[in-house]
N, C-alpha and C positions, 0 to 999 in steps of 0.2 A: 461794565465799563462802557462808557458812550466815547464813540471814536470823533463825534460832530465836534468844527472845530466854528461853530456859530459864534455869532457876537456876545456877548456879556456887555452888559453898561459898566460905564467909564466907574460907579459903584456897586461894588460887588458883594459877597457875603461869604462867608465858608470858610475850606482847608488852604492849604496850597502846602503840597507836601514835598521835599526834594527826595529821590529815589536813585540805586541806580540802574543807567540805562539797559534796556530790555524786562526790568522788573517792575515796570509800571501796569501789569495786570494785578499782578500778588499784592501789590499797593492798594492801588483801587479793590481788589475785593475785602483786602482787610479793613480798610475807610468803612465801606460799604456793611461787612457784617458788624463792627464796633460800633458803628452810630446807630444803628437799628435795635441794638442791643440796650445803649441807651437810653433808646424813645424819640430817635429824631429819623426824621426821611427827608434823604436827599440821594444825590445823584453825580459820580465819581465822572469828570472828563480830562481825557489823555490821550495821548496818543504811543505807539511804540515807539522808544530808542529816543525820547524826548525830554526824559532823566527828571519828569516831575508830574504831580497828578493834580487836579484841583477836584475838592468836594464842594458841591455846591445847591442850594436850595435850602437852607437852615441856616440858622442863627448860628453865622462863626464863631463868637464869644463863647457864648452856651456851649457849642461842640468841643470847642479847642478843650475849654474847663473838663470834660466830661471825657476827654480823649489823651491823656497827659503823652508826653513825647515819650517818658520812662518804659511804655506799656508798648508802645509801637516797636515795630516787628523791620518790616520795609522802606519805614522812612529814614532817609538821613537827616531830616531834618522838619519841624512843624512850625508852620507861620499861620496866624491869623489873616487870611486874603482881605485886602479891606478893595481895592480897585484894579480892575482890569484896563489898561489906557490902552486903544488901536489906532492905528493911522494917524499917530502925533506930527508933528513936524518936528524933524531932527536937525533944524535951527533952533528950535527953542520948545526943547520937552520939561524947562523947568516948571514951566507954567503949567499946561495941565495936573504935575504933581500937586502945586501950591491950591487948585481948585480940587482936589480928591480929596485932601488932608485938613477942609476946610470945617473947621470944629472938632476936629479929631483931638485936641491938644498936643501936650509936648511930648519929643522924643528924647532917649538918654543916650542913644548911640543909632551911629547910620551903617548899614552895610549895602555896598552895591554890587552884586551878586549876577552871576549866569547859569543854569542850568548844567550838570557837568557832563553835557550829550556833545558827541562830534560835530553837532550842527551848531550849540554855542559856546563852543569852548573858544573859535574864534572871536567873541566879544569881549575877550579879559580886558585888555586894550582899552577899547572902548569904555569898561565898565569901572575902569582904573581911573581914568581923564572925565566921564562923566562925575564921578562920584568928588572930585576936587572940584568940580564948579560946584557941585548940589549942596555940598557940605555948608560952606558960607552965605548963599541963600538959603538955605535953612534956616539958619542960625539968624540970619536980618531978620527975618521973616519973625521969631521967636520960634520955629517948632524944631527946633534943635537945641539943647543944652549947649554950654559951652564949650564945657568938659563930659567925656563920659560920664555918664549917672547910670549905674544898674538898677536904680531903685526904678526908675520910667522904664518904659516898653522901647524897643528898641524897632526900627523902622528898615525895611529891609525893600530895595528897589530890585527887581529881578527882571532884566533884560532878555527879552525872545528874541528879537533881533532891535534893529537900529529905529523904528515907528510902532514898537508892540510890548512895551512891559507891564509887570503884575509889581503892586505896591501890597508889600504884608507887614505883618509886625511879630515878635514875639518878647514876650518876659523870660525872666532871668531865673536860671533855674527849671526852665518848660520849652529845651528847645538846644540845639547843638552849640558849642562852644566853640564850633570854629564856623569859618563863613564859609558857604556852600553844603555845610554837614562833612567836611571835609579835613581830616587831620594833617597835619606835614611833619609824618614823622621822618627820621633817616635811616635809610639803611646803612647798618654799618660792616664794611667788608670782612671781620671776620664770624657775621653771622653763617651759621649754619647753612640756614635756608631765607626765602623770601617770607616763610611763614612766622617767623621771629615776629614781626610787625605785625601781624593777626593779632598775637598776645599782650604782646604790647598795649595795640589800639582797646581790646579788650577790656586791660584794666582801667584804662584811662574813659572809655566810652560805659560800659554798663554797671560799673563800682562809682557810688557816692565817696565823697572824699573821706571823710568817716569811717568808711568800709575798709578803703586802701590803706589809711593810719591802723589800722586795726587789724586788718588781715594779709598784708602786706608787709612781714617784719621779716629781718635774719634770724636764721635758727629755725624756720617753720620747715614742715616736713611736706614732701610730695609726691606723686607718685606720676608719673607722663606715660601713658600707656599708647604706643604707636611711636615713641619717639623720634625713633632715626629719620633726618642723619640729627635730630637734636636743637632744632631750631625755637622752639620751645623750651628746653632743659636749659637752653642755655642762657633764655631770657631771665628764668627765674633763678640761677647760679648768678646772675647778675645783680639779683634782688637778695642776694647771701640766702637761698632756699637752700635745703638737702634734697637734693633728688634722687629719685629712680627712677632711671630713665630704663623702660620696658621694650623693646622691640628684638626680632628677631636678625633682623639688618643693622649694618654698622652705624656708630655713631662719626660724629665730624670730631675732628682733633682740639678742632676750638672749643669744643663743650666739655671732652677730655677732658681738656687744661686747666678748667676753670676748678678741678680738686673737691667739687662739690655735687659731682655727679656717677652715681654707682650704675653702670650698665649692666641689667641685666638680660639677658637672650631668652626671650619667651613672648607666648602670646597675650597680646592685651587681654582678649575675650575670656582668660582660662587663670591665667597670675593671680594669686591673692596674695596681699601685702602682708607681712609677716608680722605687723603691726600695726593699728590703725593710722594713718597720716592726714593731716592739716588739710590739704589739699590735693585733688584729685583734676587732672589735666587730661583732654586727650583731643587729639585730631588726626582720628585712622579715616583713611578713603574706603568706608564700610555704606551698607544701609543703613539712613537716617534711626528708622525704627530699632534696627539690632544694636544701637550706639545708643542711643535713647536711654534703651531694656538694662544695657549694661550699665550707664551714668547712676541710673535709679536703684540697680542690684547693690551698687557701693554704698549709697546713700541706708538704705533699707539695711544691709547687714553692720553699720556705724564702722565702715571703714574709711568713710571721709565727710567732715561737715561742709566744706564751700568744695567749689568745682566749674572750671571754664571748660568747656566743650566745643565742638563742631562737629553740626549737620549738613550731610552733603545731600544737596536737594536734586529729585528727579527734574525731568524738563518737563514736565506738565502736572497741573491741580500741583503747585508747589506751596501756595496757601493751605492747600486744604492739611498735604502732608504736615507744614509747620504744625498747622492746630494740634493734627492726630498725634507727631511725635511728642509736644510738650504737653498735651495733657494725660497721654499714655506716662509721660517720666513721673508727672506731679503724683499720680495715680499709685504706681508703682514705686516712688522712695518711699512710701510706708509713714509718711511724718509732713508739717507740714514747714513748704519751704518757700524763701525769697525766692523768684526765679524772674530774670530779664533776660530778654532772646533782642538779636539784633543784626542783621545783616549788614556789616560793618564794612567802611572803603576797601580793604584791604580783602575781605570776601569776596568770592566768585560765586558757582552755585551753590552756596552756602550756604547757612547763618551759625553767630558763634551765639552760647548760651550761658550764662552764667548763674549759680544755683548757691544759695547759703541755709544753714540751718541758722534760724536766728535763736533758739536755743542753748549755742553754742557760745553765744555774745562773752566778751571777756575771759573767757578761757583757754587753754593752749593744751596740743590734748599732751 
């Protein structure tokens, strides 16, 4: 990771990845080993608590293709960097855009965006009243469609502060569905816990939609091992799952209530399900690696085809642990599996994982 925060010309070339704040190393070193991987060389600049990384020195096209957002680990979001603008004038920063974008062709949607770090989250403002001027000069201009087109790249202004943005782009389908990488889901007060919205965000962020119509039905079987107090069990009673919720601690009443969740008192690590089930849940405050060992024991002995997870990651070489724990799991389920890992809004030192046998396609067990 290069902490220099040197000029870039007004055109640039590379990533520009949104993360969040203080996990802008484990970003940069994942950039850094996947591009190398490969065949391309280049060079990750960021800084701490800055909520975004740029990779740079290669062919951002090439990379982006070669790097799909589905794969990534620590980004919230993947943009193709096409120009870095410094020291615009903030009487009139349209123009330098209009000179960046110059042969670029059309866009099918605009997003005007801030990094989600303390330092610019006071730009929303800004980034809200910029973006309604930019919008219809674009559009005079031609490099804005009328109407949204997903079929075109979509053009993404990313505010540093008031004389310093990054102009990126991404396609549809290679790249986060919300603006900032950022979901706005609700909590609802009779959740459980805060972590109901981990699960949530889960299925909505690392499940193709296909997946969700598929693996995502009433009547499916589960198993939430660490449950209590239930904030989990209660997402998927929500989704008419059967569950069994595993913990040795109480559950919440709201997940009670919900008539579709069997508590039983025991330990995640040692329980085996009396029957194979559909799905296998868990997010115990364990080592990464012993949650891993366990995720992949279910998988290997067919007592679950799909499974949403969560790794609680050390404060240091937290990349590296990611690698070691998921390819320790791929290793040890014994078969091979979809697997997408993702350090999701709603994550702290975390990441949640999600794991499918595709063998399993169309059937119920």
């Amino acid at each position: 990771m290069d902490d220099a925060t040197g000029e870039v010309g007004s055109h640039a070339d590379g990533l520009l990845c949104y993360c969040r704040p203080g996990f802008e190393p484990e970003l940069a070193a994942e950039l850094g080993e996947r591009a190398a991987l490969a065949g391309f060389s280049g060079y990750a600049r960021t800084q701490r608590n800055v909520g975004h990384v740029l990779y740079l020195g290669c062919d951002g096209a090439a990379l982006s293709r070669s790097l799909p957002f589905s794969e990534l680990i620590f980004a919230r979001q993947k943009l193709r960097l096409l120009a870095e603008l410094q020291d615009i004038d903030p009487k009139d920063r349209i123009a330098p855009i209009f000179d960046a974008l110059a042969g670029r062709g059309r866009y099918g949607d605009l997003w005007v965006e801030h990094p989600d770090s303390d330092e610019a989250r006071p730009l929303a403002g800004l980034a809200r009243a910029f973006g309604n001027a930019l919008r219809p000069a674009l559009r005079q201009r031609g490099l804005l469609t009328d109407k949204d087109d997903p079929r075109l790249p979509r053009l993404h202004v990313c505010l540093l502060d008031g004389n310093h943005l990054l102009l990126g782009s991404s396609t549809t389908g290679d790249g986060s569905a919300w603006p900032l990488g950022v979901p706005r889901l609700r909590q609802l007060s009779e959740a459980p816990s805060r972590s109901a919205l981990k699960l949530e965000e889960a299925i909505l962020s690392l499940m193709l939609t296909e997946e969700r119509e598929r693996l995502v039905k009433p009547g499916m079987c589960v198993a939430d091992l660490g449950a209590a107090p239930g904030g989990w069990s209660w997402i998927l009673a929500r989704h008419h799952f059967k569950v069994i919720a595993v913990d040795n601690g109480p559950m919440a009443e709201s997940a009670m209530a919900t008539g579709l969740v069997e508590h039983i008192r025991a330990d995640g690590f040692s329980w085996k399900p009396p029957k194979p089930q559909d799905w296998l849940v868990c997010d115990m405050v364990e080592s990464p690696r012993k949650v891993a060992s366990r995720m992949a024991e279910w998988f290997a002995l067919g007592w679950c085809e799909h499974a949403i997870f969560n790794l609680k990651l050390p404060m240091k070489k937290r990349w590296d642990e990611t690698r070691l724990c998921l390819d320790a799991f791929r290793e040890q389920a014994g078969k091979p599996l979809i697997v997408r890992a993702r350090q999701l809004y709603h994550d702290r030192e975390e990441i949640t994982v999600f794991a499918t046998n595709p063998a399993a396609r169309g059937r119920m067990l």
